[in-house]
C-alpha positions as CSV (number, residue, x, y, z in Angstrom):
1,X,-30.6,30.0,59.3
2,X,-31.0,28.0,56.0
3,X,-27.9,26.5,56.0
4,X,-28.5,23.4,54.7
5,X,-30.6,25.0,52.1
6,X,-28.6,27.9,50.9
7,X,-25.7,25.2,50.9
8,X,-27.5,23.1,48.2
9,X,-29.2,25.8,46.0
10,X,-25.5,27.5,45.7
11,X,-24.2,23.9,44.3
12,X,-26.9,23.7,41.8
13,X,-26.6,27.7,40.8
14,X,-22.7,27.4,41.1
15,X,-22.7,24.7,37.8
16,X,-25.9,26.3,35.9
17,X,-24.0,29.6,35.7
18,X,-20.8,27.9,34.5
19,X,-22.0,26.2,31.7
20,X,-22.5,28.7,28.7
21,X,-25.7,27.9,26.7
22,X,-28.7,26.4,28.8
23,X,-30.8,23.6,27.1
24,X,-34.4,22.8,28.8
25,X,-33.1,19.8,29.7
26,X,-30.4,21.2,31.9
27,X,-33.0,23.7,33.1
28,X,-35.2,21.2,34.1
29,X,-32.4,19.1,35.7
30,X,-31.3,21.5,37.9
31,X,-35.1,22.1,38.9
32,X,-35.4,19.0,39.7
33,X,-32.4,19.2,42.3
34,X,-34.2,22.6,43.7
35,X,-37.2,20.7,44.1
36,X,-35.3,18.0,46.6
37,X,-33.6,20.8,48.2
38,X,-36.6,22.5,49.3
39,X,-38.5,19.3,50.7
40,X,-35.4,18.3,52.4
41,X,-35.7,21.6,54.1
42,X,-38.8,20.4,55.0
43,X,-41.1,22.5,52.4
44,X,-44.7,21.9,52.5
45,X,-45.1,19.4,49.3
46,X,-48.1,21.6,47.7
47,X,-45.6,24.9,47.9
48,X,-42.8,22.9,46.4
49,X,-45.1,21.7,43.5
50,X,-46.3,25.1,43.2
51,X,-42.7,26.9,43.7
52,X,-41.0,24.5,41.0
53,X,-44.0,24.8,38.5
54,X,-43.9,28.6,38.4
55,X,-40.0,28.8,38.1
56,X,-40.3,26.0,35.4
57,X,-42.8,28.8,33.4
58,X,-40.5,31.3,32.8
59,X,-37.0,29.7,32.8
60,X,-38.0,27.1,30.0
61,X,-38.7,29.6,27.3
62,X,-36.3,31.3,24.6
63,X,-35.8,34.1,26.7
64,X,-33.6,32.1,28.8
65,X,-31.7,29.2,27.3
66,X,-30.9,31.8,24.5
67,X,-29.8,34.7,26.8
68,X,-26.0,36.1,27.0
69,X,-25.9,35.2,31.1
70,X,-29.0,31.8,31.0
71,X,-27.3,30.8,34.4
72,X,-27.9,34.0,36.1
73,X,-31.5,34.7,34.5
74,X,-32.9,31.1,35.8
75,X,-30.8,32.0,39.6
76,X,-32.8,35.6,39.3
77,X,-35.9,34.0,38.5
78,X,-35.5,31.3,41.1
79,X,-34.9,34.8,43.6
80,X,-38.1,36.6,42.3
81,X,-40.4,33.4,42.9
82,X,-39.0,33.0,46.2
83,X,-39.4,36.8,47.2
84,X,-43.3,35.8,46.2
85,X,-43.8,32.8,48.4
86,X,-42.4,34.5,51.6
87,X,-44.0,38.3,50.9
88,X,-47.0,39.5,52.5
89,X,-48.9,42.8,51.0
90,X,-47.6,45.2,53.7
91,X,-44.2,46.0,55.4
92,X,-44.1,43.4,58.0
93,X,-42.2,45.1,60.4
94,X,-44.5,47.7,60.5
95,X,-47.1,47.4,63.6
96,X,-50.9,48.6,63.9
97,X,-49.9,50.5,66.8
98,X,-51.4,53.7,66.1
99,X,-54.2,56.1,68.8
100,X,-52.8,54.4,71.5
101,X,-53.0,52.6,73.8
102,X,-52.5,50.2,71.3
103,X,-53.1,46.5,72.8
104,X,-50.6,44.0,71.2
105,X,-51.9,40.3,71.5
106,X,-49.0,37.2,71.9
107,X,-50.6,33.7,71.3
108,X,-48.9,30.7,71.1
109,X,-48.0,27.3,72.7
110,X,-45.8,27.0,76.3
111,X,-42.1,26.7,74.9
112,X,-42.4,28.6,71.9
113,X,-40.6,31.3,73.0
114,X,-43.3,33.5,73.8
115,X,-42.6,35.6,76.8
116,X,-39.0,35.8,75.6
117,X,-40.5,37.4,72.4
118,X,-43.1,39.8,74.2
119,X,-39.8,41.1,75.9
120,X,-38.2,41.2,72.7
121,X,-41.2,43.2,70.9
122,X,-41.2,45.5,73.6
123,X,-37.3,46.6,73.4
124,X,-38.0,47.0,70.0
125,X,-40.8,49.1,70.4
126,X,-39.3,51.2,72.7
127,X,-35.8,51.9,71.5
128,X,-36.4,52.2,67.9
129,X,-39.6,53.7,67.5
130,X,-39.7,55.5,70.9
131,X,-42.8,54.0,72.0
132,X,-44.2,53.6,75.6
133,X,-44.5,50.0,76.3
134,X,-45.9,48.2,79.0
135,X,-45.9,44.6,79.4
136,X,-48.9,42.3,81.3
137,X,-48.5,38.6,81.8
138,X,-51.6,36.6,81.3
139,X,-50.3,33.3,81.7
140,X,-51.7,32.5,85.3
141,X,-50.8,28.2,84.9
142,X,-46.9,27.9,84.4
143,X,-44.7,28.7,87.1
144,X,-43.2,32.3,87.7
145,X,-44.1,33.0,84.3
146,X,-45.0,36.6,85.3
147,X,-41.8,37.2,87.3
148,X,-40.0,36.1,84.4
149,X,-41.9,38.9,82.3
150,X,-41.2,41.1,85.1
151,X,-37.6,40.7,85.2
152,X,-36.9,41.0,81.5
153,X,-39.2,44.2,81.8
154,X,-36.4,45.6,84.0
155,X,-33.6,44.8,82.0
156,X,-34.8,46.0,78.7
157,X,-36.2,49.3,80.9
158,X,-39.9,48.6,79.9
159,X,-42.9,48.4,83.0
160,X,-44.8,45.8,83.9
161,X,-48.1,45.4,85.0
162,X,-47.8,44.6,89.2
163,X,-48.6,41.0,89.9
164,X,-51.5,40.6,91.8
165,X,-52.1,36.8,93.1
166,X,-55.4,35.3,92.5
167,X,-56.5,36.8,89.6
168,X,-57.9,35.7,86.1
169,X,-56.7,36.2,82.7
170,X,-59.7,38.1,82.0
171,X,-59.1,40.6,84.8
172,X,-55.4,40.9,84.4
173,X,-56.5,42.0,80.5
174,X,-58.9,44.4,81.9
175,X,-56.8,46.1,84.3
176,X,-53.8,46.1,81.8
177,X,-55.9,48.1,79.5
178,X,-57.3,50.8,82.5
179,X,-53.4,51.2,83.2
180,X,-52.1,51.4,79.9
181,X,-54.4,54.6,79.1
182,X,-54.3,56.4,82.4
183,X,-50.6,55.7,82.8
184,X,-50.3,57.7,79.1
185,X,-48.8,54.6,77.8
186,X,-48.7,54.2,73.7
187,X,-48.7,50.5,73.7
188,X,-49.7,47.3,75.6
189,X,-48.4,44.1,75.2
190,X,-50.0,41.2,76.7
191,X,-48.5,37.9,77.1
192,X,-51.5,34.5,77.3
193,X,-50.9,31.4,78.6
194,X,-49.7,28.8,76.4
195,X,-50.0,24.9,76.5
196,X,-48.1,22.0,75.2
197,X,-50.8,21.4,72.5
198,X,-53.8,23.1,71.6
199,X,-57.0,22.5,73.5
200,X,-60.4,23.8,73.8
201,X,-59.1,26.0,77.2
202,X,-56.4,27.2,75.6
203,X,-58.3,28.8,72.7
204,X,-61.4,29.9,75.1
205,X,-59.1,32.3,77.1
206,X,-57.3,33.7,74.6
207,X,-60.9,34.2,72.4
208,X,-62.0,35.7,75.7
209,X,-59.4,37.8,76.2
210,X,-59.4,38.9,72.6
211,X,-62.6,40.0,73.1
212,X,-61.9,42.4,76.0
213,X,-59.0,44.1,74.6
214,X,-60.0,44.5,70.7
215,X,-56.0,44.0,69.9
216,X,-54.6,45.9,67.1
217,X,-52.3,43.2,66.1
218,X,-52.7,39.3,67.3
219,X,-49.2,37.8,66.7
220,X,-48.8,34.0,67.2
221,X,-45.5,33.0,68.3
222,X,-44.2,29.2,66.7
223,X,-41.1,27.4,67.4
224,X,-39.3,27.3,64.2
225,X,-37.3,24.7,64.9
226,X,-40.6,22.4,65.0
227,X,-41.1,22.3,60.7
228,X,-44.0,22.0,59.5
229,X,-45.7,21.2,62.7
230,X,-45.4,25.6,63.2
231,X,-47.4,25.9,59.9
232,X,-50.4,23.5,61.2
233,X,-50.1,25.3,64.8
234,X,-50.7,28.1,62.9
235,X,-53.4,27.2,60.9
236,X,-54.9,26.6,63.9
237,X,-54.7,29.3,65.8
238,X,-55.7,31.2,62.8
239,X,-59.0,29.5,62.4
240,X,-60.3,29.7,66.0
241,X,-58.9,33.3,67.4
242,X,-57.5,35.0,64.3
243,X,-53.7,36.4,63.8
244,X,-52.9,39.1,62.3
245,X,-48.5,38.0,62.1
246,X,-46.5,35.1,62.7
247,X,-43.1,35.3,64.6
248,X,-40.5,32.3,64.0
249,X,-38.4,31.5,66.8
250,X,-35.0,30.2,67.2
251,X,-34.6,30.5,63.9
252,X,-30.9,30.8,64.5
253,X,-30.9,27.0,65.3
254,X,-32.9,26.0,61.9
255,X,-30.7,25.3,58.9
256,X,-33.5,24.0,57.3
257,X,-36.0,26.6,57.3
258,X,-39.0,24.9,56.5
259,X,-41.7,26.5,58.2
260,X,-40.9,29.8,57.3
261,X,-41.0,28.9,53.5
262,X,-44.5,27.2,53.5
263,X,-46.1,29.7,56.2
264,X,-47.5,32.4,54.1
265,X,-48.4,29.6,51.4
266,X,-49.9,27.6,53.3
267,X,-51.9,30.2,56.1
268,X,-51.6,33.5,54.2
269,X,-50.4,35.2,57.4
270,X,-47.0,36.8,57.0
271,X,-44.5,36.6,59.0
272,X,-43.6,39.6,61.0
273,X,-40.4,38.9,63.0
274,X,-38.0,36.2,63.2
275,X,-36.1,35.1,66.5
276,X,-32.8,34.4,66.0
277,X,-31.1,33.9,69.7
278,X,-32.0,34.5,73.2
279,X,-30.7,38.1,73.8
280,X,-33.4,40.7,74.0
281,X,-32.2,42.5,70.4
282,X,-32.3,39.4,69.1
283,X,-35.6,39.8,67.0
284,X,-35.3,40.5,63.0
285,X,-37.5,41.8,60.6
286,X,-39.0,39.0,58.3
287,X,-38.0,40.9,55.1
288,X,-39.0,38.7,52.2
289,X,-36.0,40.3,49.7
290,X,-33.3,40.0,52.1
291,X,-34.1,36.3,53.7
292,X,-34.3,35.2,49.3
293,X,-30.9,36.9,49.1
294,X,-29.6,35.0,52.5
295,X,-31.1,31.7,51.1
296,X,-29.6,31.8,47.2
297,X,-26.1,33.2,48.6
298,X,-26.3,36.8,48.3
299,X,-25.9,37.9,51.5
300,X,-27.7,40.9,53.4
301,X,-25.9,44.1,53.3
302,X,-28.8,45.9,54.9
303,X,-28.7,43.2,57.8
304,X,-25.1,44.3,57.8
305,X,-25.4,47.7,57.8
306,X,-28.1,47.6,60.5
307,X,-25.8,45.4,62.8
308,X,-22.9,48.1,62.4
309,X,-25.3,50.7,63.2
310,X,-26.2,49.1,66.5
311,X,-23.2,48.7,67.8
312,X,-20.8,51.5,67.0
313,X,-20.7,54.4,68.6
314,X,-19.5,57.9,66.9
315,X,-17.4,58.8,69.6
316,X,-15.8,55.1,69.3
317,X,-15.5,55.2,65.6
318,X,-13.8,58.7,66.0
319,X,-11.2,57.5,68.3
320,X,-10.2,54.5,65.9
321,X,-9.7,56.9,63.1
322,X,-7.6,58.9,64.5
323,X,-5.4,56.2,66.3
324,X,-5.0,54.4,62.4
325,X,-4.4,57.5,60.7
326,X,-1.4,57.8,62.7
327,X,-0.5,53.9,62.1
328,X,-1.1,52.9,65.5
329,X,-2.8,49.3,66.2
330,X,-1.8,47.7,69.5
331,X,-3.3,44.5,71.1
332,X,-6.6,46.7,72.2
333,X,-7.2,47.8,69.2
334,X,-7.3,43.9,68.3
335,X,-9.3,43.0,70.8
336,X,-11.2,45.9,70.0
337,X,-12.3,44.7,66.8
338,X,-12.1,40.4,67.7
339,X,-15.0,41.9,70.0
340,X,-16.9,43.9,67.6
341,X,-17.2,40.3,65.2
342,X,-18.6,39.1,68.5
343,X,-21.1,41.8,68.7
344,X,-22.3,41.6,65.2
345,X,-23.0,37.9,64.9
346,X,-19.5,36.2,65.6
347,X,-17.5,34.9,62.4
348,X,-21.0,32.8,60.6
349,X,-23.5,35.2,61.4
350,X,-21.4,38.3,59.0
351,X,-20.1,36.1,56.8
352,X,-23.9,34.8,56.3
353,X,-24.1,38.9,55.2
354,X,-21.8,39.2,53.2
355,X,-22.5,38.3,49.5
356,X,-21.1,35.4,48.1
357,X,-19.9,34.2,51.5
358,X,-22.3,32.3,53.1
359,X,-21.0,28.9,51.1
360,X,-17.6,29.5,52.9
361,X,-18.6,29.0,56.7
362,X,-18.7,25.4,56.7
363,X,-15.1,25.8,54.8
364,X,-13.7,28.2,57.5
365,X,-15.8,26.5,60.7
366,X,-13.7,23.2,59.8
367,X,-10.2,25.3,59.7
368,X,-11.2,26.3,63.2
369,X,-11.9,29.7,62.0
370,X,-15.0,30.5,63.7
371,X,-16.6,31.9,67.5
372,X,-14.7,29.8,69.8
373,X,-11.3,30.9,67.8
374,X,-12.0,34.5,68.4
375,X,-13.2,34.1,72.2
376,X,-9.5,32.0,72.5
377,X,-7.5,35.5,71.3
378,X,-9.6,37.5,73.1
379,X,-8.5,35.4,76.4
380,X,-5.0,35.4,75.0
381,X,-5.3,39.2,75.3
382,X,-6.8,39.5,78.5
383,X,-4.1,37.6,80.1
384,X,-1.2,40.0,78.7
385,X,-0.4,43.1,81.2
386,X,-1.1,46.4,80.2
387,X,2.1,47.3,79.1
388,X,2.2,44.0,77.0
389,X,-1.2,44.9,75.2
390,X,0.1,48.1,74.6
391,X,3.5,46.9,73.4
392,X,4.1,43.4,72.1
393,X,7.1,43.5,70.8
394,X,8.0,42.8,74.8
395,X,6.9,39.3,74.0
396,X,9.8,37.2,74.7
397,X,9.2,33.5,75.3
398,X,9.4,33.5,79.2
399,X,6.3,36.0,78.7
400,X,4.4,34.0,76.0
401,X,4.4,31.1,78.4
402,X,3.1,32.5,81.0
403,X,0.2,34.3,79.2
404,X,-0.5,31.3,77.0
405,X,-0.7,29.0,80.3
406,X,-2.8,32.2,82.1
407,X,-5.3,31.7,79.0
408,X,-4.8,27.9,78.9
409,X,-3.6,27.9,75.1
410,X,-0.8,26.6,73.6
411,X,1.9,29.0,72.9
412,X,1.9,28.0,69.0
413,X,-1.8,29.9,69.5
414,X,-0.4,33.3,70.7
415,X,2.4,33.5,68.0
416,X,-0.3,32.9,65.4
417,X,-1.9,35.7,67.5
418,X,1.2,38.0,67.3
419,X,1.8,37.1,63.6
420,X,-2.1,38.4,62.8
421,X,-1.6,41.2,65.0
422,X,1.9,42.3,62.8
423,X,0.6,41.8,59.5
424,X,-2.7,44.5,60.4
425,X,-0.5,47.0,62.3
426,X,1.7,47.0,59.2
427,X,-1.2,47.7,56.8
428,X,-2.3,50.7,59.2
429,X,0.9,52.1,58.9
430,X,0.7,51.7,55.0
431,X,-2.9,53.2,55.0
432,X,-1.7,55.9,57.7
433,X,1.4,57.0,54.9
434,X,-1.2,56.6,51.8
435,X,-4.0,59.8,53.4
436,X,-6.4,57.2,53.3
437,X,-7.5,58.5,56.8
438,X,-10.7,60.2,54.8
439,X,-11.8,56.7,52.9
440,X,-11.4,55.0,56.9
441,X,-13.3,58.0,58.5
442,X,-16.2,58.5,55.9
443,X,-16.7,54.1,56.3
444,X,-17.2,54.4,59.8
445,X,-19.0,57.0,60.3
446,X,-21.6,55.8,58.0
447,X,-21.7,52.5,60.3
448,X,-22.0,54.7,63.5
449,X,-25.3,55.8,64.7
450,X,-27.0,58.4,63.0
451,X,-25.5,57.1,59.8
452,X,-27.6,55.8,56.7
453,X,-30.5,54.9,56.9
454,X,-30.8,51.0,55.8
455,X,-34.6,50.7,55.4
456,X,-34.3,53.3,52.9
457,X,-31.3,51.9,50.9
458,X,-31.3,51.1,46.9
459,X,-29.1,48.8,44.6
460,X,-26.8,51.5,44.3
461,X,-26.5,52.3,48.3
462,X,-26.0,48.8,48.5
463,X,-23.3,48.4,46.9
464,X,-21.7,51.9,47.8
465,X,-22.1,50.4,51.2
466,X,-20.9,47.6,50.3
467,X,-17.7,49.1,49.6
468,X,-17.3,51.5,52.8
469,X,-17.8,48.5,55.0
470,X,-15.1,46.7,53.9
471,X,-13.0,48.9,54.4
472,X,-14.4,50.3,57.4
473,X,-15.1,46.9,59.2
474,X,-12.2,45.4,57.4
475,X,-9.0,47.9,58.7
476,X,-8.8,45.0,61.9
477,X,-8.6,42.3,59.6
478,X,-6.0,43.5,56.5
479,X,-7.9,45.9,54.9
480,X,-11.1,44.1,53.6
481,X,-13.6,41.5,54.9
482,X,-13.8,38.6,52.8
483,X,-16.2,38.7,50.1
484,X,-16.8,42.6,50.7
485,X,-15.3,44.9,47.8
486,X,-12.6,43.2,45.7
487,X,-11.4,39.4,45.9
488,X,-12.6,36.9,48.1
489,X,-9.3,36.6,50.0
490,X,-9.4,36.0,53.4
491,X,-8.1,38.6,55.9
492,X,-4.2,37.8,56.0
493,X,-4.1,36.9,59.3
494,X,-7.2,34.4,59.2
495,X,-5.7,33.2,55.8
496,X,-2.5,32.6,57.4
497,X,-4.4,30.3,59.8
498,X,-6.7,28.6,56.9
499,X,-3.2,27.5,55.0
500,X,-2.0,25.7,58.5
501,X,-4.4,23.9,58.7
């Protein structure tokens, strides 16, 4: 997400806050290059005019180009203005879900994503706020669109409204709404049709179901990957129904990011949640603060914290204590942690977290340090025995062959496996002799459920977390994460494999 983007703003930032003093003409030169930036992300033209003239306001005067740090004032100011254009006037996470049964609206056109996201919403709903959800599918024209809702309803533990054939939008809406307050439920989400443009149909039945249900939040749901074509879609819809929230989807696929930087210009509807993959936790708070700090470079520590949170367990983060306190760091502890990356976003989605890394994932995706990498150990792994995971040093090269040929790699990929795995079990032995057991335990617990709370965090929780996490997420990979809590070294076994190549 913003790739491309955050690739060129951090090239024009990178020389501004090199050079010492600022003149207006370098000011304005690098504007210039922020200004092609953001329409070859596909900005709306009127926001880039109107982005570039307000940052050219303040970062022009004395106050700048005569500071101690002019670099890092014009890259804070460049932050602030961006926070502006993508903030709305209320949390956007937070729902209008309140005397329930609460009726949630999804609009949208077929293939935006839409019943995927009502699923979404609804896990959401239910597992973090502890709501009682139930899901209705209005879309009566594209096939098995209601068993689809149905299904993903049973995996994400939510109910659905039973299917009965024949009826109308209208009088799936009505009976949705009888069920959802005699069935004690707290919120309703109901799911339209959509079509591959917008017609007069389109926008009659959703008006008309809008008008039976009186929904407490109308959220239109846009393909992000379309550009600007999401921010006229939505101008649209806006005009002739009336949202109260825009969710982007597939934003994970957008490097650009576009439409999510001229929607709140343009419409003046926020933008509530982002969709950034197909799983059904895969929906993200539109945070204004955090997506400037992805986009300039600054990573998302909250984003990080958040993904640590969800998937460690105390009891899990217990166990790993007390196994590297006592220096001990076999295979599954490796794969262990190889999976945990996986879990949290793979190799680009933490290192798009972690402050001043996001400019390195093209560097480390082209030394073949990325996903597939870790999903090749991982099989390297699996194919070992038990006693082998357990003990490597049984490796001998009859052995190597036969796992590297059961996980069809190359031998030369295991030893670089083993080498890794050496160099970390060495460092937990180190940390084990050194007591740092209470700096290990106090990191992972606070990434364990029931931890901190990350909506709530400040600067200085950020970086205190900051810190903790490297150390906590980085004991599988030499003691730090790159980019988290010292220098930007890579992990020695992943640096190992960058100088190879």
């Amino acid at each position: 997400m913003f790739e491309n983007l955050s690739e060129r703003l951090s090239g024009v930032f990178d020389r501004l806050t090199k050079q010492g003093a600022l003149s207006e003409a370098d000011v304005e030169s690098a504007l210039r290059e922020v200004r092609t930036a953001l329409l070859e992300a596909d900005v709306s033209l009127p926001v880039v005019r109107e982005f570039v003239k307000a940052v050219s306001k303040k970062a022009t005067g004395q106050a700048v180009t005569k500071s101690i740090t002019p670099g890092q004032q014009v890259v804070k100011i460049v932050h602030d203005e961006l926070i502006a254009m993508l903030a709305g006037d209320t949390d956007p996470g937070v729902l209008k879900i309140d005397s329930p049964p609460a009726p949630i609206l999804m609009v949208g056109l077929q293939g935006s994503g839409k019943t995927t996201t009502t699923a979404k919403l609804a896990r959401r709903l239910k597992d973090r706020e502890g709501k009682r959800v139930l899901l209705a599918s209005l879309d009566t024209n594209r096939p098995a669109a209601m068993e689809q809702l149905a299904i993903l309803g049973t995996q994400i533990g939510v109910d659905t409204l039973p299917i009965v054939k024949g009826e109308d939008p209208i009088a799936i809406a009505k009976r949705a709404k009888t069920q959802a307050s005699l069935g004690g439920y707290d919120v309703y989400i109901l799911d339209t049709a959509g079509r591959l443009h917008i017609d007069a149909e389109l926008i009659a039945q959703a008006a008309a179901v809008r008008d039976v249900v009186s929904p407490r939040e109308t959220l239109l749901v846009v393909d992000g990957l379309t550009g600007q074509d999401a921010v006229n879609v939505a101008t649209e819809f806006d005009a002739k129904i009336g949202v109260t929230g825009v969710v982007l989807t597939r934003m994970d696929g957008d490097g650009r990011g576009g439409a999510a930087l001229s929607m709140r210009a343009i419409t003046g509807k926020p933008i509530r949640f982002i969709g950034l993959g197909e799983k059904t936790d895969a929906l993200e708070v539109f945070d204004a603060n955090r997506i400037a700090g992805r986009i300039l470079g600054m990573g998302d520590i909250v984003a990080l914290v958040e993904k640590a949170q969800a998937t460690f367990e105390a009891e899990q983060a217990e166990r790993m204590v007390k196994r590297f306190q006592k220096g001990l760091f076999n295979m599954n502890d490796l794969r262990g942690q190889l999976e945990q990356m996986l879990k949290m976003g793979g190799m680009e989605g933490l290192m798009s977290m972690m402050p001043g890394m996001g400019k390195m994932s093209k560097q480390m995706s082209d030394a073949g340090m990325d996903d597939r990498m870790l999903r090749r150990q991982i099989a390297l792994i699996n194919a070992m025995t038990k006693k082998e995971r357990a003990n490597p040093d049984l490796l001998q090269a009859s052995r190597k062959r036969r796992i590297a040929a059961g996980a069809g790699l190359d031998v030369s990929e295991l030893n670089k496996l083993l080498k890794q795995h050496r160099q970390m079990a060495d460092m937990m032995k180190k940390m084990g002799k050194m007591g740092k057991g209470g700096m290990l335990k106090q990191a992972m617990s606070m990434m364990g459920k029931g931890g901190i709370d990350p909506s709530k965090m400040g600067e200085a929780d950020m970086a205190a977390a900051q810190q903790q996490l490297a150390k906590g997420l980085g004991q599988g990979f030499g003691g730090q994460l790159p980019g988290l809590g010292g220098p930007r070294a890579l992990p020695p076994g992943l640096s190992g494999l960058m100088k190879k190549k």
